[in-house]
N, C-alpha and C positions, 0 to 999 in steps of 0.2 A: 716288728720283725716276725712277728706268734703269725701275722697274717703273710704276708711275703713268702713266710717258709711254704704257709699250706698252696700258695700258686706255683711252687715248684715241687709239690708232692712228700715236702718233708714235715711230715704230720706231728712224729715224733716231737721233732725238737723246737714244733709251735705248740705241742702240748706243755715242752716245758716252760718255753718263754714267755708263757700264758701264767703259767705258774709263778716264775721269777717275778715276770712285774708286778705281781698284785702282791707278793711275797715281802718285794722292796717298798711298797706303799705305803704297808702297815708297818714295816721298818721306818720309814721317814714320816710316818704318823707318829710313832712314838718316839721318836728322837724328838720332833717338834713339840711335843707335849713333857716334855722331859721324865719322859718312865725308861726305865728298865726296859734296854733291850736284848733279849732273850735269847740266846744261841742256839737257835733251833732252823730250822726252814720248814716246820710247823703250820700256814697258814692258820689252821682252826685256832691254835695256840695263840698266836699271834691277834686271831679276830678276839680270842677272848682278855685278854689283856686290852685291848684298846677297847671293849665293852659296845661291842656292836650289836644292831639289834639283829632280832630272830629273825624280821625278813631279808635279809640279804645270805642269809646262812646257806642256803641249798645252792645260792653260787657259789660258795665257798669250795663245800661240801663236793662241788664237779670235779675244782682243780685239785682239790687238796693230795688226792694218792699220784700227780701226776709230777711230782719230784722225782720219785722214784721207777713211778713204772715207765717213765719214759724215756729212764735209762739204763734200767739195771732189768735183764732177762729173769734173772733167777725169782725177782720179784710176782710177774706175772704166768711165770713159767712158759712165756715167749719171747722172741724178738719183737724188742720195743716198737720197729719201725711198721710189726704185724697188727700190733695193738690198735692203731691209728687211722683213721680216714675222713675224707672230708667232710660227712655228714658229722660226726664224733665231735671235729675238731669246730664246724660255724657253733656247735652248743658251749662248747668251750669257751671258743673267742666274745660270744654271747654273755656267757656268766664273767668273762676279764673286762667287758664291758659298763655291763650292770655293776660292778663295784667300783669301776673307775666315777663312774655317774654317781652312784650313791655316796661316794666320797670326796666329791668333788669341791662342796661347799667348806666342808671341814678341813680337807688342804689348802683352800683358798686363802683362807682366815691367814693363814703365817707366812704367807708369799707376797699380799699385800701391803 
């Protein structure tokens, strides 16, 4: 959907959906693992609990303020939808990528 929105110029709400998924990932990593999941929409939080390593961290790092700035004005002190464009966003979809691949093996494991 993160990609879909940016073909129709809604950057914003692929920045968040970007966010969401990778958000809910490491939600349903730690469910499967059975830890503590944490009530936050946090990702760094979340990467650190589930003990990821340090190179995946600077994707994290892209999505992580994009809970909020992409949709609370007061956050960035703009309109979210100003924040956003399509070069911003393939970096984005980029880093929701790279952690889907990087964790790809480790969701495998509990779906088999």
């Amino acid at each position: 959907m993160a990609i879909k929105n940016c073909s129709i110029g809604g950057y914003d709400v692929a920045a968040f959906l970007a966010h969401q998924s990778v958000e809910k990932l490491f939600k349903g990593l730690l469910l499967l693992e059975d830890k503590k999941i944490p009530r936050t929409h946090n990702i760094d939080q979340l990467a650190h609990e589930l003990g990821l390593p340090e190179e995946i961290l600077p994707d994290i790092y892209q999505l992580a303020p994009d809970y909020q700035i992409s949709r609370y004005p007061d956050i960035a002190d703009n309109v979210p939808f100003e924040q956003y464009d399509d070069q911003i966003l393939q970096i984005k979809i980029s880093s929701q990528e790279n952690i889907f691949v990087h964790l790809k093996d480790r969701y495998m494991r509990y779906i088999q």
